[in-house]
C-alpha positions as CSV (number, residue, x, y, z in Angstrom):
1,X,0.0,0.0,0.0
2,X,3.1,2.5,0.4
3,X,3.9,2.0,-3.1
4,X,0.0,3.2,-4.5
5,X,0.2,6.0,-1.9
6,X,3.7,7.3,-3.0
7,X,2.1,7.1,-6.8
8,X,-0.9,8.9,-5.3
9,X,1.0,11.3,-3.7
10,X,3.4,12.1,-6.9
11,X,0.2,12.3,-9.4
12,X,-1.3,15.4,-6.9
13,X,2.3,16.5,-6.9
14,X,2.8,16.6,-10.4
15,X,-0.2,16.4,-12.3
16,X,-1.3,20.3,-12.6
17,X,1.5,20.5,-15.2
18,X,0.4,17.6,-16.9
19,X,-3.5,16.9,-16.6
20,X,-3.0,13.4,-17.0
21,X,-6.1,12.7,-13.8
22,X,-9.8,13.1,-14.8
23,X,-9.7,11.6,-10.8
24,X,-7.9,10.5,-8.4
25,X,-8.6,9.0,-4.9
26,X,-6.1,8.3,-1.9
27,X,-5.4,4.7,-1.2
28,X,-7.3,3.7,2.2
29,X,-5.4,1.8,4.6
30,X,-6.1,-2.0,4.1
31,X,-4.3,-5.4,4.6
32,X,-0.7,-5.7,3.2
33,X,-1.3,-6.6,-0.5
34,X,0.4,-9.7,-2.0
35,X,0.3,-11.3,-5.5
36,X,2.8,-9.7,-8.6
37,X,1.7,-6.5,-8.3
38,X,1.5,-6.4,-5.0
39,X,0.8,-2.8,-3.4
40,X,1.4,-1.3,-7.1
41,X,-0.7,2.0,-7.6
42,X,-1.7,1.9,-11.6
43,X,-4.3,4.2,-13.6
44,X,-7.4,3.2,-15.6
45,X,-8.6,5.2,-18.6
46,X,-11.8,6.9,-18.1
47,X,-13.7,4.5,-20.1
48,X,-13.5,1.4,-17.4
49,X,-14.7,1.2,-14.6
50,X,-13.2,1.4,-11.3
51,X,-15.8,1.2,-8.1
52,X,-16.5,4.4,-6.4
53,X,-15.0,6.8,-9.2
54,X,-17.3,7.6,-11.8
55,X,-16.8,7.0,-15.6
56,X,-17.0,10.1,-17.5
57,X,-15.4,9.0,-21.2
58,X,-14.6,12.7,-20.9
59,X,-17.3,13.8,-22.2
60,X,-19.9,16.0,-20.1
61,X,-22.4,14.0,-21.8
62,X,-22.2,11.6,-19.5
63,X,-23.4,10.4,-16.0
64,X,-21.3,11.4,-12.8
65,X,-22.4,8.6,-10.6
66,X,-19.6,6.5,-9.6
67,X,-19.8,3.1,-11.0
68,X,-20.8,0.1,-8.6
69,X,-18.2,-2.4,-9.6
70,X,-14.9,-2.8,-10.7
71,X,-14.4,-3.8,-15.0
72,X,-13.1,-7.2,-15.2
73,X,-9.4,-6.1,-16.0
74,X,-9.3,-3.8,-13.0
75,X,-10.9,-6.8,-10.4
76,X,-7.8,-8.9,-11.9
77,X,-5.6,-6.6,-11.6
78,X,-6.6,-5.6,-7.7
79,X,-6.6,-9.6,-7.2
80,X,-2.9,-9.7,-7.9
81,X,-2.4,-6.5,-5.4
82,X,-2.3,-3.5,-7.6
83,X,-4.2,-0.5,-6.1
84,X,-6.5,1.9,-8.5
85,X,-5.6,5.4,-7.9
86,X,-7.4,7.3,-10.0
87,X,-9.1,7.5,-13.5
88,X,-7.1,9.6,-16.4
89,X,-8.0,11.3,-19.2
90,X,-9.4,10.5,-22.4
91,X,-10.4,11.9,-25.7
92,X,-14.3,12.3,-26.2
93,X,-15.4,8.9,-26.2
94,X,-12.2,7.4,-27.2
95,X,-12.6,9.0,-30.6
96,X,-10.6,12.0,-31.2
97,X,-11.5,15.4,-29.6
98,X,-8.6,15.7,-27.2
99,X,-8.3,16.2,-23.4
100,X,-6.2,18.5,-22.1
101,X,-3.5,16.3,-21.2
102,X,0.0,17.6,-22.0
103,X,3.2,15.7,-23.0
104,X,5.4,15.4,-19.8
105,X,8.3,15.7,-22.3
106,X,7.0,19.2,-23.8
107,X,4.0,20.5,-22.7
108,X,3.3,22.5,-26.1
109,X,3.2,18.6,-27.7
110,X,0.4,16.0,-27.8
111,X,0.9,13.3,-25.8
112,X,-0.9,11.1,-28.2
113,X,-4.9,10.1,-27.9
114,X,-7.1,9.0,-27.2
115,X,-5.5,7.1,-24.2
116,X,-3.4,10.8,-23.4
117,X,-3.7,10.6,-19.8
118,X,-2.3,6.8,-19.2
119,X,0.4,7.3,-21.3
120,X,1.1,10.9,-19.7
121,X,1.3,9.4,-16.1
122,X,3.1,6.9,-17.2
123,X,5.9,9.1,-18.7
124,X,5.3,11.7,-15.5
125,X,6.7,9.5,-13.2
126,X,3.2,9.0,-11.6
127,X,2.6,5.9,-11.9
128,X,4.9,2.6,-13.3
129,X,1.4,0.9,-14.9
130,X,-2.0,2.6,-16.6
131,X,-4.9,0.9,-18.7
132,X,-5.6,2.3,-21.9
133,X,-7.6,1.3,-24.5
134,X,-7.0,0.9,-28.5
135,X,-9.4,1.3,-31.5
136,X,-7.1,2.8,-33.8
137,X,-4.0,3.9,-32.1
138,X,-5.1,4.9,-28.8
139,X,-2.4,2.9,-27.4
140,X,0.9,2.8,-29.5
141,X,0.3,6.4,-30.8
142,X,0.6,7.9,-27.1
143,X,3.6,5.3,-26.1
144,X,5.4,6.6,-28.6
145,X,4.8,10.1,-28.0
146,X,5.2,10.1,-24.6
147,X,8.3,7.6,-24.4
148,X,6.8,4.7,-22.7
149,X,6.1,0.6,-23.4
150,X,2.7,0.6,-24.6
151,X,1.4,-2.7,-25.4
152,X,-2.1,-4.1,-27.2
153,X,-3.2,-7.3,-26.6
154,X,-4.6,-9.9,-29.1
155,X,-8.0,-8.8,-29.7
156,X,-10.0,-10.4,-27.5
157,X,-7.7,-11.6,-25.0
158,X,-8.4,-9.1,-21.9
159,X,-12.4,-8.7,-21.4
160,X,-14.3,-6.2,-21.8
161,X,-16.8,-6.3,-19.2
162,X,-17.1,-2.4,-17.3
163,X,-15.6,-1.1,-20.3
164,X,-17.2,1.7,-22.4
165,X,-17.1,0.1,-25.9
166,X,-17.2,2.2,-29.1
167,X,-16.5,-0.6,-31.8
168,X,-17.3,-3.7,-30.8
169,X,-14.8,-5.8,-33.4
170,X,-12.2,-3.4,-33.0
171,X,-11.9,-2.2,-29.1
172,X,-8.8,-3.9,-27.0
173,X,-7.8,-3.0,-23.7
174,X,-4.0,-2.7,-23.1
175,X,-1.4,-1.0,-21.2
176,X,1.2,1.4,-20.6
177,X,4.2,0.7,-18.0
178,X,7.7,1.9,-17.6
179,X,9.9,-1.1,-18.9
180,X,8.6,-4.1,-21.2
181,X,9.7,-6.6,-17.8
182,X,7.0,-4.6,-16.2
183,X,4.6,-5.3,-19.0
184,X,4.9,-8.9,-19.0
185,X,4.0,-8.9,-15.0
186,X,0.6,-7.3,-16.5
187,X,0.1,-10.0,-18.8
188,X,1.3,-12.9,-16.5
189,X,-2.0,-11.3,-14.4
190,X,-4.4,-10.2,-17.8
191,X,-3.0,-12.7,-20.2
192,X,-3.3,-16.4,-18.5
193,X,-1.5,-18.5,-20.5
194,X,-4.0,-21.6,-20.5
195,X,-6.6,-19.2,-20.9
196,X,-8.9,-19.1,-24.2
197,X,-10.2,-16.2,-25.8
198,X,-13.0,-14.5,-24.0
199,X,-16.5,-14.5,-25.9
200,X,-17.3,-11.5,-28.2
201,X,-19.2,-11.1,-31.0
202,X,-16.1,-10.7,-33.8
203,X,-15.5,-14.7,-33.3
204,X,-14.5,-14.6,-36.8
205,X,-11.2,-13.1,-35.7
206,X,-10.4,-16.2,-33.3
207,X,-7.6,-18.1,-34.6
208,X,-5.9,-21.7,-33.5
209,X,-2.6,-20.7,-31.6
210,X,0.2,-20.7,-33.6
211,X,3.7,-22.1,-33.2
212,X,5.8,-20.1,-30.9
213,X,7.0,-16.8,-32.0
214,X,10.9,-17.6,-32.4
215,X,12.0,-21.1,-34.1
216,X,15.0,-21.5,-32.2
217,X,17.0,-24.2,-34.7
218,X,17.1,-21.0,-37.3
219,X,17.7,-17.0,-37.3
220,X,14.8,-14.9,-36.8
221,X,12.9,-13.9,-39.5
222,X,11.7,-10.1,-39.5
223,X,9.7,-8.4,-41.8
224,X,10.5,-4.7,-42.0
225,X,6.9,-3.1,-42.9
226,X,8.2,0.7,-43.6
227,X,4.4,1.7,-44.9
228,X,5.4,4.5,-47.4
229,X,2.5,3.6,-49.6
230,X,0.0,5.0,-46.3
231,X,1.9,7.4,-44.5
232,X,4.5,10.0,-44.8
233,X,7.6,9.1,-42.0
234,X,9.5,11.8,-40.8
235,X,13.5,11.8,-40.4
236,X,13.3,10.4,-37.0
237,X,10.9,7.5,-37.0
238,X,12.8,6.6,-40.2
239,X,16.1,6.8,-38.1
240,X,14.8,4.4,-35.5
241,X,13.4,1.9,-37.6
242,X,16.7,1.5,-40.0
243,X,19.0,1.6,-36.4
244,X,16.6,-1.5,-35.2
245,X,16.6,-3.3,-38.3
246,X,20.9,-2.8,-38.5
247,X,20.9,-4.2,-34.7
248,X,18.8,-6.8,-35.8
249,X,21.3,-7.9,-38.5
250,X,24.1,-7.7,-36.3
251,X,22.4,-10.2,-34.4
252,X,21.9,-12.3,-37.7
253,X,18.8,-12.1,-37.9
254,X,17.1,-12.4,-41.8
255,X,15.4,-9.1,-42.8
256,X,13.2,-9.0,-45.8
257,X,10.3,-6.1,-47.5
258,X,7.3,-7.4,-48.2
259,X,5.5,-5.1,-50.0
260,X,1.7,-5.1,-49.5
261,X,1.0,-1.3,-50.3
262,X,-2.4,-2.1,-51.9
263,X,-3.4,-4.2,-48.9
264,X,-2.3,-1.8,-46.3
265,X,-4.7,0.9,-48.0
266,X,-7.7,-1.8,-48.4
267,X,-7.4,-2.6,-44.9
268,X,-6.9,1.1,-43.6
269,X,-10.7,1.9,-45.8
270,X,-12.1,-0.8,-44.3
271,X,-10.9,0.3,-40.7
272,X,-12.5,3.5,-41.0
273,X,-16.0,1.7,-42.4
274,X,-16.1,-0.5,-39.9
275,X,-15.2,1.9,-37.4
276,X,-17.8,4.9,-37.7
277,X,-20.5,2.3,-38.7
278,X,-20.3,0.5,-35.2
279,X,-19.2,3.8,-33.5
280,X,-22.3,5.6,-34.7
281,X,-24.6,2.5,-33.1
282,X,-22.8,2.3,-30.1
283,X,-23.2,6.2,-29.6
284,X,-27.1,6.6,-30.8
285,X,-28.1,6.4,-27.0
286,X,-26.5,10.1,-25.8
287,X,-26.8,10.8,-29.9
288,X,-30.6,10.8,-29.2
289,X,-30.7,12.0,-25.7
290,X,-31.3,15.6,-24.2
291,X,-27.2,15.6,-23.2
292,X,-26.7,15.6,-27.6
293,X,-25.7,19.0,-27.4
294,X,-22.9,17.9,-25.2
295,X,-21.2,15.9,-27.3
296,X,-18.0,17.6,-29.9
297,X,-19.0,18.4,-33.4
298,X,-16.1,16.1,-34.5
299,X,-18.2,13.1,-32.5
300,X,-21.6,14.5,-34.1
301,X,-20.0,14.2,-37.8
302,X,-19.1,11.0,-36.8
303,X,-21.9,9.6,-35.7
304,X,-24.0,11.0,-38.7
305,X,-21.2,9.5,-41.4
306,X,-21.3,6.1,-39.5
307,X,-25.1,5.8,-39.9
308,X,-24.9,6.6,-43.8
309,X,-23.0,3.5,-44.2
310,X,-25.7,0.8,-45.2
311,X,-25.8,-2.4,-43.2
312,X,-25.0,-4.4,-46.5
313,X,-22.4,-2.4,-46.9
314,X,-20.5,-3.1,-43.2
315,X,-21.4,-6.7,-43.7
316,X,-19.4,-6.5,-46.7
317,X,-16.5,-4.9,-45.0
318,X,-16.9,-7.2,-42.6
319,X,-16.6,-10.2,-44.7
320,X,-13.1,-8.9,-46.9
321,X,-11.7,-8.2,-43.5
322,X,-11.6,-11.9,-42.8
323,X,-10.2,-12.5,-46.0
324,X,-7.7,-10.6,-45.8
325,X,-7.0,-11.5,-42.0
326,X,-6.4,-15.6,-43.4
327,X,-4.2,-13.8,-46.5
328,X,-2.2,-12.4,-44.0
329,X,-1.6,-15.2,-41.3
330,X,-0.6,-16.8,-44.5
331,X,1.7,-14.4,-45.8
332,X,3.5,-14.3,-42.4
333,X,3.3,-17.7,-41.2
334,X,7.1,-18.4,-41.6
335,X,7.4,-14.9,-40.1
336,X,8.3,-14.5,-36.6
337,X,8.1,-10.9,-35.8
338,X,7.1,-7.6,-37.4
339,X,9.1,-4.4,-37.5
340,X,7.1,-1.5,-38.3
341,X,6.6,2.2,-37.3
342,X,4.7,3.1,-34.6
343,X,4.2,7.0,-35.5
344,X,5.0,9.0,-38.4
345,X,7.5,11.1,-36.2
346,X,7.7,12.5,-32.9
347,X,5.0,14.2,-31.0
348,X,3.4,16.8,-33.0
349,X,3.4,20.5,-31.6
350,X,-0.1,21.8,-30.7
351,X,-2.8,20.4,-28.5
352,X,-6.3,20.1,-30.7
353,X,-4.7,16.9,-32.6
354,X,-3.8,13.6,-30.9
355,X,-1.6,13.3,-34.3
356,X,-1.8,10.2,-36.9
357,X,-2.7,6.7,-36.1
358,X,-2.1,5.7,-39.6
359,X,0.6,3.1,-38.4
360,X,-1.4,1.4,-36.1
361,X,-5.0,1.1,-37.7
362,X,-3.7,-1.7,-39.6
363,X,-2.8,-4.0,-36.5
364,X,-5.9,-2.9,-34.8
365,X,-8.1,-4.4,-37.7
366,X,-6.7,-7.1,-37.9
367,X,-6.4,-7.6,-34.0
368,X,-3.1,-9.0,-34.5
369,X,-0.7,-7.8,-30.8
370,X,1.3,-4.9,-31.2
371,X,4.2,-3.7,-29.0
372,X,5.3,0.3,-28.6
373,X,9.3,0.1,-27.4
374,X,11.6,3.2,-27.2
375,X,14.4,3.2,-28.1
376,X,15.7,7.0,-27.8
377,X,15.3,10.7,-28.2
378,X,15.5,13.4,-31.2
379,X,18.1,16.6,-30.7
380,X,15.1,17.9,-29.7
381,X,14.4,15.9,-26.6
382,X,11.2,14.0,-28.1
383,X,11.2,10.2,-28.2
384,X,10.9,7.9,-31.0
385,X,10.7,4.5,-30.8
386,X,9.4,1.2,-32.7
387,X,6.4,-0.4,-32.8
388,X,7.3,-4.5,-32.9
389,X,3.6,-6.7,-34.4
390,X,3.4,-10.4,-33.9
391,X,0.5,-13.0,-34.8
392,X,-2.8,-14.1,-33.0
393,X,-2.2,-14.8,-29.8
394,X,1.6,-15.0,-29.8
395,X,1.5,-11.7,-26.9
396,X,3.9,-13.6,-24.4
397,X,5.8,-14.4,-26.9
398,X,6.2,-11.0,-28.8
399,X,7.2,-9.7,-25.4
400,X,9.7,-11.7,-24.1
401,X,11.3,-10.9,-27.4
402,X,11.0,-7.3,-27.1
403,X,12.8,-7.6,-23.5
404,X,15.8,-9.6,-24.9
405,X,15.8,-7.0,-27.7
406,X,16.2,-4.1,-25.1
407,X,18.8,-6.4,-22.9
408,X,21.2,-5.9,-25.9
409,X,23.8,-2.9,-26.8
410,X,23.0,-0.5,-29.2
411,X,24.3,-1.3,-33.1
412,X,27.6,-0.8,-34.0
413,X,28.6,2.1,-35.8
């Protein structure tokens, strides 16, 4: 319990700079905590639950009545002896009208959305663990902007219950911690091994497991994906990726382009389809209630493009998305980890974007796990990093192998 009230007492410290807490609440004396994380203050985006805080989605829209139970992920995560402190901030309903959480690196930069205030209290010092959420890029976007480990789950493989869903067949709930050793003690907690997928209704994207991640009687195989064809990468991201993939062949590892431009823009249009077509039904309730007003005119426009979009239409999306989720395991099967952006560049000045998510939209469709690791700063003091992608249900594995890959020395020269 000294741990979650030395977090506490840091975040009121620090956080009028940063405006990373939508609320926080001082741990109350209780029994000594054990389990792996015991007495371990963490966050929890404002679109889960935690009992006795109220969930706000940071939006005014919404009810201020704290919420009677814990989300699932939180009660697993006080069963191993972590301690809630507090609930940070989000964008509007997860979408994309910013908070006003700064970046703890430079306050006149976005910290990334729509998960801003997890990643900020992370990055702060506040806190070593926060929940965040990811429809797009709510989760690698801000790790990278903000300098920490940000890691998304399998899709499917943490539930949902007491979370605020916007798409149903794209929402994953993940984390953001200080070191990826830190993140694998959150999955030993929310990723059982031995367990199966929880139920949703995207069982289409359930997969068999797959071999493990790393064949250890040959190199590893990495497939550099530098994404020209859907994004513009600045110097820096550029940088990092080509100083990862020249440590990787140090190690001898085999490195190879695939180029699936085409694909990469396919599954980026059907990402926003599906998307506003399921956020628009999921939002109808406050759309249509006397709170409407309340909500951004970003979320409005939203909401009224998603419900153009015929049924027939999203079915259809639905439907090529599996198709191209089976190309892809295919593709990649002898593949044993991808190397990829995570942002175009470091954190973008100004605070009315959350900046491009253009890197991690793909990942997110498909629901395949994706990793955010830093690996350094610009002249400038901003960080950059790399966003490592493995396949279904290979999340232990993609992070052990992101931990050895921070155990070793920089590339030579």
């Amino acid at each position: 319990m000294r741990k979650a009230h030395a977090a506490w007492s840091r975040s009121t410290e620090r956080d009028d700079a940063i405006q990373a807490w939508a609320w926080l609440a001082e741990p109350y004396d209780a029994a000594p905590a054990t389990g792996a994380l015991a007495g371990v203050g963490f966050g929890v985006k404002d679109v889960i639950d935690v009992a006795g805080m109220p969930t706000r989605c940071g939006s005014p829209a919404t009810s201020s009545d704290p919420a009677r139970w814990d989300a699932s992920c939180v009660a697993q995560l006080r069963a191993a002896g972590a301690v809630p402190i507090g609930k940070t901030v989000t964008a509007e309903f997860a979408y994309v009208s910013p908070g006003p959480t700064r970046n703890p690196h430079r306050a006149s930069h976005t910290p990334g959305g729509s998960s801003s205030g997890s990643a900020a209290a992370v990055a702060a010092g506040m806190v070593d663990i926060a929940l965040g959420t990811q429809t797009g890029g709510s989760m690698i976007r801000p790790a990278a902007f903000c300098g920490v480990v940000g890691f998304k789950p399998t899709f499917g493989r943490v539930h949902r219950q007491g979370m605020t869903v916007l798409c149903d067949s794209l929402d994953t709930i993940g984390w953001f911690s200080r070191t990826v050793a830190q993140s694998q003690t959150v999955a030993s907690v929310l990723l059982p091994q031995d367990a199966p997928r929880v139920a949703t209704t995207r069982a289409a994207l359930s997969v068999p497991s797959l071999a493990p991640l790393i064949v250890p009687t040959r190199a590893p195989r990495v497939a550099v994906l530098v994404c020209d064809g859907i994004g513009t990468l600045e110097s820096a991201s550029r940088q990092a990726l080509e100083d990862e993939a020249t440590r990787l062949r140090q190690q001898g590892a085999t490195l190879f382009t695939p180029g699936y431009d085409a694909d990469l823009k396919e599954l980026l249009h059907l990402h926003s389809r599906i998307m506003h077509a399921e956020l628009a039904r999921a939002m109808l309730p406050v759309a249509h209630s006397p709170q409407a007003d309340q909500l951004s005119p970003a979320l409005r426009d939203a909401v009224t493009l998603g419900l153009a979009i015929p049924y027939a239409e999203y079915v259809q999306c639905q439907q090529t998305r599996d198709r191209l989720a089976r190309d892809w395991l295919e593709r990649f099967a002898d593949v044993d980890v991808i190397l990829t952006p995570s942002a175009p560049g470091p954190a973008p000045e100004g605070l009315q974007s959350t900046g491009s998510s253009v890197f991690n939209r793909v990942w997110s469709l498909l629901g395949w796990p994706a990793l955010h690791v830093p690996t350094g700063k610009t002249a400038s003091g901003l960080p950059v990093g790399v966003q490592w992608v493995a396949r279904p249900d290979q999340d232990h594995a993609l992070l052990a192998w992101a931990a050895d890959q921070q155990a070793l020395p920089a590339p030579a020269p």
